[in-house]
N, C-alpha and C positions, 0 to 999 in steps of 0.2 A: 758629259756636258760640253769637253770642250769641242768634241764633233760636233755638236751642235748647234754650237755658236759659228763656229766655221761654215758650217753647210748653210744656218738660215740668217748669219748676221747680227740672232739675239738668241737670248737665252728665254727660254721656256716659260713664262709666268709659272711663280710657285703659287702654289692654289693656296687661296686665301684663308689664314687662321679661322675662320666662322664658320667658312665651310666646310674644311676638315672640323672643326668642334661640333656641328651639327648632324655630320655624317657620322663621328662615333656615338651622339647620343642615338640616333636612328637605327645604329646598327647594333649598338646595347639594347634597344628594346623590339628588337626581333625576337617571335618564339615562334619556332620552325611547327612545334604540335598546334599554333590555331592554327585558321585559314586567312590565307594571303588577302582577300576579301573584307573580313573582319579587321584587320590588323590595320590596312588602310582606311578603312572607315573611320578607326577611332584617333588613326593621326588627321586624318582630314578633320574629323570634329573637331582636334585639339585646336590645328591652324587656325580652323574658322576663329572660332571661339577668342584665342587671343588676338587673332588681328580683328576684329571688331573692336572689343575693348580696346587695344593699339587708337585706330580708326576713331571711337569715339573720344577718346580723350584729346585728342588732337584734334577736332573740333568743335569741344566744346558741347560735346552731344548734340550737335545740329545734325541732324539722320538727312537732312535736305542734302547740304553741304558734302557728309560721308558717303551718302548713294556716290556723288558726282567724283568724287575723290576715287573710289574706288570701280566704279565705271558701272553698276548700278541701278538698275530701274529702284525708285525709289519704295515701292510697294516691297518688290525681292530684299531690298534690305530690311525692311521692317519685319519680312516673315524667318529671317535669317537670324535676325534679335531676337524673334521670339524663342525658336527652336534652343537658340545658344546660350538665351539666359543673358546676354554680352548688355542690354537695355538699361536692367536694372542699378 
């Protein structure tokens, strides 16, 4: 570290408590026997899924407002609620 500081004048940013916490839940729910394919689909579902709900409650369920918020054609949001259940 202290090479470090020497050579670039600062110290390294220590990566951030969230994202180390995020990376061990990630890496806790690897299972090498499915497929890499599968595995990511159903973390992408996850995300989806709670940043919607995130998204909708922070506006109040205005899907107008959350399209735009979240950068959105408004239609795609609506069929992204559907799919994720996040709507109801």
């Amino acid at each position: 570290m202290i090479q470090v500081y020497a050579s670039l004048g600062a110290l390294p940013e220590a990566p951030r408590a969230q994202d180390a916490l995020l990376d061990d839940l990630l890496a806790r729910s690897i299972d090498v026997e499915r497929p890499y394919g599968d595995q990511k689909d159903d973390i992408v579902d996850r995300f989806t899924r709670l940043y919607l709900q995130a998204l909708l409650a922070h506006t109040g369920g205005n899907q107008t407002l959350a399209a735009r918020l979240a950068g959105l054609d408004r239609t795609y949001l609506g069929r992204l609620l559907s799919k994720h259940g996040a709507g109801r």
